[in-house]
C-alpha positions in Angstrom: 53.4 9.8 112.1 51.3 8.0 114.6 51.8 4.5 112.3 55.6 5.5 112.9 55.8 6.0 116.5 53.5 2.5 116.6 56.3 1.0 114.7 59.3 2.0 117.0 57.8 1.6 120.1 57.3 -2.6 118.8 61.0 -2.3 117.3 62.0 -1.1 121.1 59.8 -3.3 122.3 61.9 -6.1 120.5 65.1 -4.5 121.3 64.6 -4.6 125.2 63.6 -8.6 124.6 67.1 -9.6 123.2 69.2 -7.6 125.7 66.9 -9.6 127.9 67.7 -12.6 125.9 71.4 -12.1 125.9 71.9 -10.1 129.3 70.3 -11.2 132.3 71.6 -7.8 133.0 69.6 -6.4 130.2 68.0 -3.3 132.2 71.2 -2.2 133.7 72.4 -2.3 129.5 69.1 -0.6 127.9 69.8 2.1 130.3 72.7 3.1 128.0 70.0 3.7 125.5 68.6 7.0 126.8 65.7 6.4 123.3 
């Protein structure tokens, strides 16, 4: 469970980089996301 949450918080992690990538706006965007 712990090796899980490890795994989605990098997968987030990575999910938060390409709105960055392809959104300067990305923080106003991940805030959609309520994960």
């Amino acid at each position: 469970m712990v090796i899980a949450a490890f795994l989605f918080s990098l997968k987030m992690k990575n999910f938060i980089r390409l709105t960055w990538i392809t959104n300067p706006s990305g923080k106003r965007m991940f805030s959609l996301f309520p994960i």
